[in-house]
NUTI-126459 format. One record per residue: residue number from 1; residue in three letters; chain; x, y, z of N, C-alpha, C in turn. Coordinates in Angstrom, 3 decimals. Example, Ala and Ser with C-alpha at 12.3 -4.5 7.8 and 13.67 -1.06 7.14 Angstrom:
BEGIN
    nr   rest   kette        n_x        n_y        n_z       ca_x       ca_y       ca_z        c_x        c_y        c_z
     1    Ala       A     13.190     -5.690      7.800     12.300     -4.500      7.800     13.200     -3.300      7.800
     2    Ser       A     12.850     -2.250      7.080     13.670     -1.060      7.140     12.900      0.030      7.870
//
This chain:
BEGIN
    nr   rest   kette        n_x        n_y        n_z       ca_x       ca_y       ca_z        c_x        c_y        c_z
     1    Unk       A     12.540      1.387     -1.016     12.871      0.291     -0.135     11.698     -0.028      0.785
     2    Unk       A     10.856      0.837      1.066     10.193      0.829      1.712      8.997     -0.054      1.330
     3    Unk       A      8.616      0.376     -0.020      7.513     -1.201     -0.786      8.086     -2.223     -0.736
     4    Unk       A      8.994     -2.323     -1.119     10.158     -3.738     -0.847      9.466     -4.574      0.144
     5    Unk       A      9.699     -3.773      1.492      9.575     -4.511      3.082      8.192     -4.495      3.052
     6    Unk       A      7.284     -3.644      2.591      5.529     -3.575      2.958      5.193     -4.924      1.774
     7    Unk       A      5.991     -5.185      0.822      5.588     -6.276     -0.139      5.720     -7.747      0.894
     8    Unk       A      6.759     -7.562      1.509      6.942     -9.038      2.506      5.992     -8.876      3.923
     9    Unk       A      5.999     -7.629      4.725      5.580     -7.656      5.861      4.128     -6.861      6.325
    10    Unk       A      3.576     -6.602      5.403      2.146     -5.435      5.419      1.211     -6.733      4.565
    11    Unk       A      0.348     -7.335      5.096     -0.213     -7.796      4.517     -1.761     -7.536      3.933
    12    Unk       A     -2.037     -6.087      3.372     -2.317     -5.628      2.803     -1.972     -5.287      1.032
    13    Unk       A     -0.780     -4.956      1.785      0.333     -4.126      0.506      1.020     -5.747     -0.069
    14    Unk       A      1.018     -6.988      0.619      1.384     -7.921     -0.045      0.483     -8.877     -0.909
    15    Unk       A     -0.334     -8.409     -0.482     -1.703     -8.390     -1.601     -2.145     -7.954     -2.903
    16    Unk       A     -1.692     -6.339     -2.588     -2.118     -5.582     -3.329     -1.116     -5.810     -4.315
    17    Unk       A      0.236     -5.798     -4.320      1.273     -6.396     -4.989      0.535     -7.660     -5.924
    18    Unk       A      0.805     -9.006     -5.236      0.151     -9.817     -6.147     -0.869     -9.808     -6.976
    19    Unk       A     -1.525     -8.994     -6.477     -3.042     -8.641     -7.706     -2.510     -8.382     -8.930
    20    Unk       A     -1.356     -6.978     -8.436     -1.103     -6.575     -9.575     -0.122     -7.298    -10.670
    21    Unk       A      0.545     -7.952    -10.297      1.322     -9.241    -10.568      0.416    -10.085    -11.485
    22    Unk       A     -0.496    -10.143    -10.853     -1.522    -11.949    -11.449     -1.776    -11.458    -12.814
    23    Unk       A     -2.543     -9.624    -12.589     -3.208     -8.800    -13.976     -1.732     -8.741    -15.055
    24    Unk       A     -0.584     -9.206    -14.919      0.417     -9.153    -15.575      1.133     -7.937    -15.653
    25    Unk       A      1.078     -6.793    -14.340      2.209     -6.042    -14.503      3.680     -6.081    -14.018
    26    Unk       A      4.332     -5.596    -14.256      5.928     -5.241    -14.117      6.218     -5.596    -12.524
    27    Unk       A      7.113     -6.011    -12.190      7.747     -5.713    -10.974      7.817     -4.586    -10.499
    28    Unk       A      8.852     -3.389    -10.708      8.416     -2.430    -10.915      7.569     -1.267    -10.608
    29    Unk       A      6.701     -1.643    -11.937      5.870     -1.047    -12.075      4.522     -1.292    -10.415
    30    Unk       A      4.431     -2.432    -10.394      3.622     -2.844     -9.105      4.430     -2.239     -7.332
    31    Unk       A      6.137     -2.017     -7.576      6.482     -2.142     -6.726      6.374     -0.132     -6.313
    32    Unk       A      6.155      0.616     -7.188      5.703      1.489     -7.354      4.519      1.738     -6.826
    33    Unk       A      3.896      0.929     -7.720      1.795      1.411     -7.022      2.180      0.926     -5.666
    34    Unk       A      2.786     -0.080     -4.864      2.667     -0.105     -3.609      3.097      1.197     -3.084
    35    Unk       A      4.137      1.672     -3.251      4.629      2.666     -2.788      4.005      3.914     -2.627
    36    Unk       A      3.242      4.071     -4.058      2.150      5.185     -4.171      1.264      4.955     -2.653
    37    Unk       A      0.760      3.690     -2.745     -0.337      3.496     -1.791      0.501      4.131      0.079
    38    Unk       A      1.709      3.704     -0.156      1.575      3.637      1.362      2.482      5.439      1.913
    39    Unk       A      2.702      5.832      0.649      2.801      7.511      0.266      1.231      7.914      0.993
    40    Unk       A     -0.090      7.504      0.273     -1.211      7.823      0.515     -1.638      7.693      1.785
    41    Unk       A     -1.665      6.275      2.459     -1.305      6.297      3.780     -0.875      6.997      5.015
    42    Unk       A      0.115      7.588      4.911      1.186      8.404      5.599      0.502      9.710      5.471
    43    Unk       A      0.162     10.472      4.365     -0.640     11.868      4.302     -2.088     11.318      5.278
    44    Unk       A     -2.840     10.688      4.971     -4.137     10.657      5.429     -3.503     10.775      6.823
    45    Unk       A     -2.835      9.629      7.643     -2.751      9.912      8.642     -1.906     11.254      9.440
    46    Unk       A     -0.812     11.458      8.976     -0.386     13.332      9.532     -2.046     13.954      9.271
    47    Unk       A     -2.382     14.225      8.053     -3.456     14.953      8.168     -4.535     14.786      8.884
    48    Unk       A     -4.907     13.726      9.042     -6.244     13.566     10.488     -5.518     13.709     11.742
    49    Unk       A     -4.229     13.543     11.765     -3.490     13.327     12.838     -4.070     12.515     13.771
    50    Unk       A     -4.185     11.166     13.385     -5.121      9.899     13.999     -3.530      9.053     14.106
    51    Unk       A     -3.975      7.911     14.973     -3.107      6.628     14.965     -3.673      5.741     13.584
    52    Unk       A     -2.405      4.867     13.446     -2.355      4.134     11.731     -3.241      3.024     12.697
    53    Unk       A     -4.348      2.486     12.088     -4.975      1.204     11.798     -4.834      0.272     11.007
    54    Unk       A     -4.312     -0.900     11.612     -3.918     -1.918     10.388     -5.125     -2.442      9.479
    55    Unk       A     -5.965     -2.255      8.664     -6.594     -2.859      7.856     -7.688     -2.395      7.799
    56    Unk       A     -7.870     -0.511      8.418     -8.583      0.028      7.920     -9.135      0.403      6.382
    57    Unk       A     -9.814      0.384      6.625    -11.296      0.894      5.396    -11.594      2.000      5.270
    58    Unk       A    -11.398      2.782      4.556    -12.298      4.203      4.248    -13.427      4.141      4.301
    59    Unk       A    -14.770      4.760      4.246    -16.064      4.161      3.915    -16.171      5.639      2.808
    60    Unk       A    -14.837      6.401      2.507    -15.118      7.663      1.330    -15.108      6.572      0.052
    61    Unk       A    -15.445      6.968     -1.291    -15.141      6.314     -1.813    -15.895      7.269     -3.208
//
């Protein structure tokens, strides 16, 4: 439920959604990788134990 709401209100993750959409995947399947992503999110930040930045950048890569 939670990609659901980051698909309408994170405009990041409502991005990242449509990309995956345009490349022709699944509902689904995309509504998933959002989810993955903002799973990923949530660890980085407990683990630095930092405040969330909206539209931060890694510069790891």
């Amino acid at each position: 439920m939670c990609a659901v709401t980051a698909t309408r209100c994170n405009g990041t993750c409502k991005d990242f959604y449509r990309h995956l959409k345009q490349k022709g995947k699944a509902s689904k399947l995309a509504l998933v990788a959002v989810a993955n992503k903002l799973l990923r999110q949530v660890f980085a930040v407990v683990k630095q134990d930092k405040d969330y930045i909206d539209g931060y950048v890694s510069s790891l890569k």
